[in-house]
C-alpha positions as CSV (number, residue, x, y, z in Angstrom):
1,X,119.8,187.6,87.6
2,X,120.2,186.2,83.9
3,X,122.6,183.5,85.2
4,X,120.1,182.4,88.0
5,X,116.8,182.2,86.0
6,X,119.1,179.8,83.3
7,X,120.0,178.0,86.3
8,X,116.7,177.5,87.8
9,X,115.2,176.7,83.7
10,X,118.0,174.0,83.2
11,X,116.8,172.5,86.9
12,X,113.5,172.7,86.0
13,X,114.4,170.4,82.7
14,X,116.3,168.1,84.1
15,X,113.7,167.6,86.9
16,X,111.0,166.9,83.6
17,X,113.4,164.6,82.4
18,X,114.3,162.7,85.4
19,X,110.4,161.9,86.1
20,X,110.3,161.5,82.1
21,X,112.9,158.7,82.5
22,X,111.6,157.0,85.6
23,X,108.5,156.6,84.3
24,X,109.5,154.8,81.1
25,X,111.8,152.6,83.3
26,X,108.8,151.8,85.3
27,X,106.4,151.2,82.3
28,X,109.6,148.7,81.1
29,X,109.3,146.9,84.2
30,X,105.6,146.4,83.9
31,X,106.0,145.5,80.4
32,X,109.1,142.6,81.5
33,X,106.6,141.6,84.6
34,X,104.0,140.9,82.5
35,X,106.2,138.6,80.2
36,X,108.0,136.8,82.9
37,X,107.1,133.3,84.2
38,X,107.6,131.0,87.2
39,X,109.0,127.7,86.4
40,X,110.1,125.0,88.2
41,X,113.2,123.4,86.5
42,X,115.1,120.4,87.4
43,X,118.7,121.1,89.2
44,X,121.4,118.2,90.5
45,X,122.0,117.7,93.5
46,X,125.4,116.0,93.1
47,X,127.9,116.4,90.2
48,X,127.8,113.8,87.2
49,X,130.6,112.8,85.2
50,X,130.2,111.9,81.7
51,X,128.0,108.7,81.7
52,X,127.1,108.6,85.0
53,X,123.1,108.0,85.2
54,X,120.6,110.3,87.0
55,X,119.1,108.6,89.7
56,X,115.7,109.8,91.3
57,X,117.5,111.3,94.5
58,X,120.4,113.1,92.2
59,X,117.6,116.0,91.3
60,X,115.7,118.4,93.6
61,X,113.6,121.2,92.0
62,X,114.3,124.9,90.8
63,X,112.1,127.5,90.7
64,X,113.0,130.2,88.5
65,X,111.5,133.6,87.2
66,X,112.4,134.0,83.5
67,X,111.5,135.6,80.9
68,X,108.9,134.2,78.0
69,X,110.5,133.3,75.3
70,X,109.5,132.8,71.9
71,X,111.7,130.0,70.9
72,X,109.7,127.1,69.9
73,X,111.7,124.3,72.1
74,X,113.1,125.2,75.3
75,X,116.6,123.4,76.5
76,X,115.7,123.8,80.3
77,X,113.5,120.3,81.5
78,X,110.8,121.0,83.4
79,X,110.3,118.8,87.0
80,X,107.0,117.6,85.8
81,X,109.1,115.8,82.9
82,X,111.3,114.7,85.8
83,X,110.4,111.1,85.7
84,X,111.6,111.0,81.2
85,X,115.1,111.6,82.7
86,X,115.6,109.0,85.3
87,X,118.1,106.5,84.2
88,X,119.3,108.7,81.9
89,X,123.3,109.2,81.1
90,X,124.6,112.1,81.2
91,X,126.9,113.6,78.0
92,X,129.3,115.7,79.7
93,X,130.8,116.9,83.4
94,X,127.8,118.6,85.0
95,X,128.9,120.5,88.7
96,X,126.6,120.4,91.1
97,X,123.9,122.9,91.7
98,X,123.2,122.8,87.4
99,X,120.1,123.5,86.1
100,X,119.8,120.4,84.0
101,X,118.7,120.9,80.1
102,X,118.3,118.1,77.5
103,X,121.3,118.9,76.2
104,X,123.1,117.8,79.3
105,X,121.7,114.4,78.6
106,X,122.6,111.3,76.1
107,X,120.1,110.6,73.5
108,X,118.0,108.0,74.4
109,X,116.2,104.7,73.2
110,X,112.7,104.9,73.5
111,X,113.0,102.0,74.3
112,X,113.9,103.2,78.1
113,X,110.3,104.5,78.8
114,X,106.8,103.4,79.2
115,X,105.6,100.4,80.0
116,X,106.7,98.5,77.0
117,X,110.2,98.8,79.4
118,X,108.8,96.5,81.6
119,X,108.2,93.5,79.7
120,X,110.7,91.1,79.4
121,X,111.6,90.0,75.7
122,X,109.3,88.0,73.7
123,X,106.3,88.1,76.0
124,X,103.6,90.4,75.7
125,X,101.1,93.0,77.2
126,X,97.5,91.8,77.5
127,X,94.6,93.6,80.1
128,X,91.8,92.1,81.1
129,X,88.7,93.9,82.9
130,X,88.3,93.0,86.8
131,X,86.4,94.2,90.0
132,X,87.0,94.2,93.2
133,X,85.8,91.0,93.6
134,X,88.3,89.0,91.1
135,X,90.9,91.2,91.7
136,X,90.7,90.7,95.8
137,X,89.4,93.8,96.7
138,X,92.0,95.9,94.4
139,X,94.5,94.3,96.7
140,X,96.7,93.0,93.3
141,X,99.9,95.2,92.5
142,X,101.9,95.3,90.1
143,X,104.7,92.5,89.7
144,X,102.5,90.5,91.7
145,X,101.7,87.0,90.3
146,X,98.6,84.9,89.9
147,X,97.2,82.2,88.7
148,X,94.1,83.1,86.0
149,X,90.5,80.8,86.9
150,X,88.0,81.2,84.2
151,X,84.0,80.4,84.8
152,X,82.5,79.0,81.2
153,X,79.3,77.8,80.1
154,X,79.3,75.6,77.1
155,X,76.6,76.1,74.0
156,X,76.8,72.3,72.9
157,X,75.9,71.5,77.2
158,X,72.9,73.2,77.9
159,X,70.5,70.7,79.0
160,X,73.1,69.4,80.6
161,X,73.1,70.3,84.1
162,X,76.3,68.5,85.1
163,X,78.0,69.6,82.6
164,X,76.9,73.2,81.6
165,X,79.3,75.3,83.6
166,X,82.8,74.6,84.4
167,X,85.3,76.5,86.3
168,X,89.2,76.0,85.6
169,X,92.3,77.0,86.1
170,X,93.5,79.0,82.6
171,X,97.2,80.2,83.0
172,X,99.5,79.6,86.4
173,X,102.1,82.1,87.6
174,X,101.1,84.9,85.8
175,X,103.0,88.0,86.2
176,X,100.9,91.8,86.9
177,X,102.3,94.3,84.7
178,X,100.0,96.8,85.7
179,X,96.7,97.7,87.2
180,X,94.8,100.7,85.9
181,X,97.6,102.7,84.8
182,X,99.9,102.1,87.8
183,X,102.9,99.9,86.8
184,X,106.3,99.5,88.1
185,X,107.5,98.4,91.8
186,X,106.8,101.9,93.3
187,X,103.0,101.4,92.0
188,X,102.6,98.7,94.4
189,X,104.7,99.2,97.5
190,X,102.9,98.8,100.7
191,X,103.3,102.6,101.6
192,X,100.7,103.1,98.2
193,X,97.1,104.0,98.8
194,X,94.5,101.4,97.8
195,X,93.1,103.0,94.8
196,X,90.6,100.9,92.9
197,X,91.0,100.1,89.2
198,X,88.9,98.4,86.6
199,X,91.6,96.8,84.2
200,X,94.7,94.5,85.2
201,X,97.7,94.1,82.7
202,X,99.4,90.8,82.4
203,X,102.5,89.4,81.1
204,X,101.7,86.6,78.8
205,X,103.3,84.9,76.1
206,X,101.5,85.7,72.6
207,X,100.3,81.8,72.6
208,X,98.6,82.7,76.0
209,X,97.5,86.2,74.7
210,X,95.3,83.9,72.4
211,X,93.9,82.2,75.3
212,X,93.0,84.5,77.5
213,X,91.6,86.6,74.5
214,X,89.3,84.2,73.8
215,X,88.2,83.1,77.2
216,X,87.6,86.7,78.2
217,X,84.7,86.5,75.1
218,X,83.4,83.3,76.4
219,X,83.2,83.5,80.2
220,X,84.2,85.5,83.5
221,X,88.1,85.2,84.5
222,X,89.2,86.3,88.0
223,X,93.1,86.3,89.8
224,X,94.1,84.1,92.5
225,X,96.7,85.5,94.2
226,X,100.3,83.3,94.7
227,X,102.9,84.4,97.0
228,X,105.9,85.7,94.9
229,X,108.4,83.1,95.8
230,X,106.0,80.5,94.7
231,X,106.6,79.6,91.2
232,X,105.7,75.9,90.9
233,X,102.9,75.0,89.0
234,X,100.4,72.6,90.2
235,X,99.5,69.7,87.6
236,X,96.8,67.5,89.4
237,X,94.5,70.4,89.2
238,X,90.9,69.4,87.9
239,X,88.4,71.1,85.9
240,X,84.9,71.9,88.9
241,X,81.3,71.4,87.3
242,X,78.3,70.1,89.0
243,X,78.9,66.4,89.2
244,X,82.9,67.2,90.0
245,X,81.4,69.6,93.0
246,X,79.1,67.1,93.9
247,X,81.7,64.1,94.2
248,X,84.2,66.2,96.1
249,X,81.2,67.3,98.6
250,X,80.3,63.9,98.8
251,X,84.1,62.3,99.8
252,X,84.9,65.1,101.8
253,X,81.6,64.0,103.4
254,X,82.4,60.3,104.4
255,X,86.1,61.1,105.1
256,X,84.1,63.4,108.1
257,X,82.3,61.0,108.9
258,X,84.8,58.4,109.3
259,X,87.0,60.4,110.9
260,X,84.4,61.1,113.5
261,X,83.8,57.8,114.4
């Protein structure tokens, strides 16, 4: 009888610490939920020797459950930095399937992001505000190029009505950089939404920076687009004011009339 009632007291303890010990394993699993995040990492999609480049199709994204951690930098890259590592070279043999960290990586210039990348050496970044209008209905992309017409009206002319206001062409075969803060190729590909934008960024050199800074004080400049094959410039071309306009309207005029006799 002694032997049974030890037998049913050791049962009954080990039954208090079994549910003892489950619920602290469950309170630790709470406590780990509630420090663990989702992340979505960046993982190749081929394997890289050392050197090879990552290219926008070698990487597909992860998504991982980790836990937080207090370390100030993390090693892992997140896919919304996916673009920073594009071009990239790679430091080592990575297999395929990797969860890519900075570490995999080769340092970098930083030289290879942003648009200061895009502009060729010893020219120069310059916006200029547009609308729709004098940037044909937002229709101008990046790497697109066009010829710069500025409208003016001159102080030391008023009075003069012929010669008051004068439109000319400023700049020819002007490269697009950007427009709004869309740049590179991909920004302008025909598959791209029309999204309207209220700057244009142009590739000048720093003489014509000058220019166009100063004429974009003094009057209104809008873009004439070119077709991208076209890169001759055109030297006849001749400043329009009123008389000009007037003397074109009035040969184009008589050559009608001529012609319809």
């Amino acid at each position: 009888m002694k032997q049974k009632l030890l037998l049913l007291i050791a049962v009954f303890f080990g039954v208090i610490a079994f549910v003892l010990t489950y619920q602290q394993i469950q309170r630790e699993k709470i406590k780990i939920r509630g420090q663990a995040i989702t992340s979505k990492l960046i993982r190749l999609t081929v394997t890289k020797n050392p050197g090879d480049k990552i290219e926008e199709d070698d990487i597909a994204p992860y998504t991982e459950t980790r836990i937080k951690s207090t370390a100030v930098f993390s090693r892992v890259i997140p896919w919304k930095n996916r673009a920073q590592i594009i071009g990239r070279e790679v430091d080592s043999y990575i297999a395929k399937g990797t969860v890519l960290q900075y570490d995999d990586l080769k340092a970098a210039s930083r030289r290879v992001f942003g648009l200061n990348a895009n502009i060729k050496s010893g020219m120069r970044a310059k916006a200029i505000a547009v609308d729709s209008i004098s940037a044909l209905s937002y229709l101008v992309r990046p790497d697109d190029r066009v010829d710069i017409i500025g409208t003016f009206r001159f102080p030391e002319m008023r009075g003069e009505k012929d010669w008051d206001t004068i439109t000319l062409t400023i700049l020819q075969n002007v490269r697009i950089i950007a427009t709004g803060n869309q740049w590179g190729r991909k920004s302008g590909s025909s598959g791209t939404r029309r999204r309207s934008y209220s700057s244009v960024t142009l590739e000048l050199s720093p003489s014509d920076v000058e220019i166009v800074e100063f004429a974009s004080q003094k009057g209104r400049l809008s873009l004439s687009l070119r077709n991208n094959e076209d890169a001759a410039e055109v030297n006849n071309l001749k400043s329009v004011y009123f008389r000009s306009l007037k003397k074109y309207l009035d040969d184009k005029s008589r050559k009608n009339n001529a012609n319809s006799q």
